[in-house]
N, C-alpha and C positions, 0 to 999 in steps of 0.2 A: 912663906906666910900665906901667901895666895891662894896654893896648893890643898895647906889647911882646911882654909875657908872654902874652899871648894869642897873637897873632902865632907868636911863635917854638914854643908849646906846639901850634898848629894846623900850622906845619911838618914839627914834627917825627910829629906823628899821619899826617902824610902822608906821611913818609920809611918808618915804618914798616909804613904799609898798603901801601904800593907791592913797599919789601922781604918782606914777607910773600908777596903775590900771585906774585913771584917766587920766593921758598922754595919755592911749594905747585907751581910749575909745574916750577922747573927741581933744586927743590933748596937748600938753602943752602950747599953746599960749592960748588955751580957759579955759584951769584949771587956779585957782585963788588960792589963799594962802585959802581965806576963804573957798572954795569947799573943800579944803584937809583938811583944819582943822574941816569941817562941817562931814568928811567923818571918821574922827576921833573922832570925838565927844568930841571935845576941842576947845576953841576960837581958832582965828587966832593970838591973842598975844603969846597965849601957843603955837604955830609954832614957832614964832620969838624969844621963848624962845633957840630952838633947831638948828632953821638957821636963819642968820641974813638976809637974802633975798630971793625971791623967785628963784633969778638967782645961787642961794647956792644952790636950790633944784633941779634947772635944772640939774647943773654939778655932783650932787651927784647922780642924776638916771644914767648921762649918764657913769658916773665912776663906777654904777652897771652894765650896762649892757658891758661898754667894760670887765670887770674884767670875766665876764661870756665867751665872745668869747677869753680873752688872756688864762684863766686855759685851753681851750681845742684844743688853737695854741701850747701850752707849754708842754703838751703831747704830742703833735705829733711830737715837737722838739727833746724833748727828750727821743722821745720813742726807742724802737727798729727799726731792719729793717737798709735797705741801705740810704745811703743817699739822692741820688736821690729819692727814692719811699716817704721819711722822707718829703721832700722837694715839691715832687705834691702834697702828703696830704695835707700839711699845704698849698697850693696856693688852692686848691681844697676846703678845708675848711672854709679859709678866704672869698673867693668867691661867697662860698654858704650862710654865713650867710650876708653877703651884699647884696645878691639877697634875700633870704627869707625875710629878713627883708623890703626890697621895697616892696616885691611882698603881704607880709600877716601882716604887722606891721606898714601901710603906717606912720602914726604920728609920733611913734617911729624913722622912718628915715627921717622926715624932721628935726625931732630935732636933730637927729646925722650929717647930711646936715649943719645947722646953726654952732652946734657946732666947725666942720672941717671951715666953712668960717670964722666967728667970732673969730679963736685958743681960742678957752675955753681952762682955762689950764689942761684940764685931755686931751686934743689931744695930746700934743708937748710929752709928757711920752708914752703914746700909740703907736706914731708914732716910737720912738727909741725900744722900747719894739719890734714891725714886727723888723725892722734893725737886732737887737740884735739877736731875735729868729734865723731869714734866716741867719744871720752870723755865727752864729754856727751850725747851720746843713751845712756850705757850708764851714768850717774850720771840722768838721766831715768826710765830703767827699775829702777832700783834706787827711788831715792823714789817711785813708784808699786808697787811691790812686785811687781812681773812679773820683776824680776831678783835674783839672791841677794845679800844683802850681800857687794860687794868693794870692791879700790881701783878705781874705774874709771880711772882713769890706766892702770896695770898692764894691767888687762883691754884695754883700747883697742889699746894694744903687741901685745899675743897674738893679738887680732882682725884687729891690720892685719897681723900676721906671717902667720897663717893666709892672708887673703886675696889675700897677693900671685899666687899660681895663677893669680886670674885677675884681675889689675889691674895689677902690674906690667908696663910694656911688653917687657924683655926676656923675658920667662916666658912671656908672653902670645905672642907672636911663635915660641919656640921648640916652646913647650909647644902653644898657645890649640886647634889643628885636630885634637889628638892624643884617641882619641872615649876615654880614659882618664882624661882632666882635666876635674875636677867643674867645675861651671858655677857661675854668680856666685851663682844659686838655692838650689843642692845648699852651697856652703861659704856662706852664710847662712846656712842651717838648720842646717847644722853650729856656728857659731859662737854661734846661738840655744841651741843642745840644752846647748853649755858654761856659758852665761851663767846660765843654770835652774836646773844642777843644782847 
């Protein structure tokens, strides 16, 4: 039974890495269920064995790739260091992979684009996850006293609302080249200067 589950769990890790490889080359509106299953060397029924739709397969890459930028927000949360410095990381680092990814992954960000318009449901968890994360670094800085007594819930809200400028991919994309739009650095320090005073 193990076996099985293994089996079928290592299938399906394969359907997705295939489908992906194809996302990042052609796109995911122009990959097909049968291109992935072709790429797999299995019918496309043997796909629909593993996901009931190809829009199962969308949400499942893009719940790979957020899981990839939350492990290395979730470090920086919880890593050492002050909180403030805890806190530019993490906006610095959000920022960058929102821009690397426009800049060198275009496909890959229209489909995380759609996703965020559409609320696929691996956004609405993503979305509380940033909250969460900046909330605790910004309840960290408070019990060390680098930051002024608030709610840091609240504050977290106001921090990610600030930052969307330069983290949000659609902002990022409309806005990101425009030499008017403060950098992940510049709205740091700004949302530092708020947290202080």
């Amino acid at each position: 039974m193990a076996a099985q589950a293994s089996t079928a769990e290592t299938t399906r890790d394969r359907i997705l890495s295939e489908a992906e490889r194809l996302f990042r080359h052609f796109g995911y509106l122009k990959t097909t269920v049968a291109d992935i299953a072709d790429a797999c060397g299995m019918s496309p029924a043997n796909v629909y064995r593993y996901f009931g739709s190809k829009a199962e397969i969308n949400e499942a890459i893009c719940a790979r790739i957020i899981a990839k930028l939350q492990a290395g927000l979730r470090e920086i949360a919880s890593g050492r260091g002050a909180a403030s410095e805890r806190l530019t990381l993490f906006i610095e680092h959000l920022s960058a992979h929102t821009r690397n990814t426009l800049i060198n992954d275009r496909k890959v960000h229209d489909m995380v684009v759609v996703a965020m318009e559409q609320q696929w449901d691996v956004i609405e968890p993503h979305l509380r996850f940033i909250d969460e994360m900046v909330a605790e670094i910004i309840a960290s800085g408070i019990a060390s006293g680098e930051f002024r007594a608030q709610d840091p819930e609240l504050a977290a809200r106001r921090v990610v609302g600030a930052i969307i400028v330069c983290s949000h991919p659609v902002v990022v994309a409309q806005f990101g080249s425009n030499p008017r739009t403060p950098s992940a650095s510049d709205m740091a320090a700004f949302v530092l200067t708020a947290l202080r005073a």
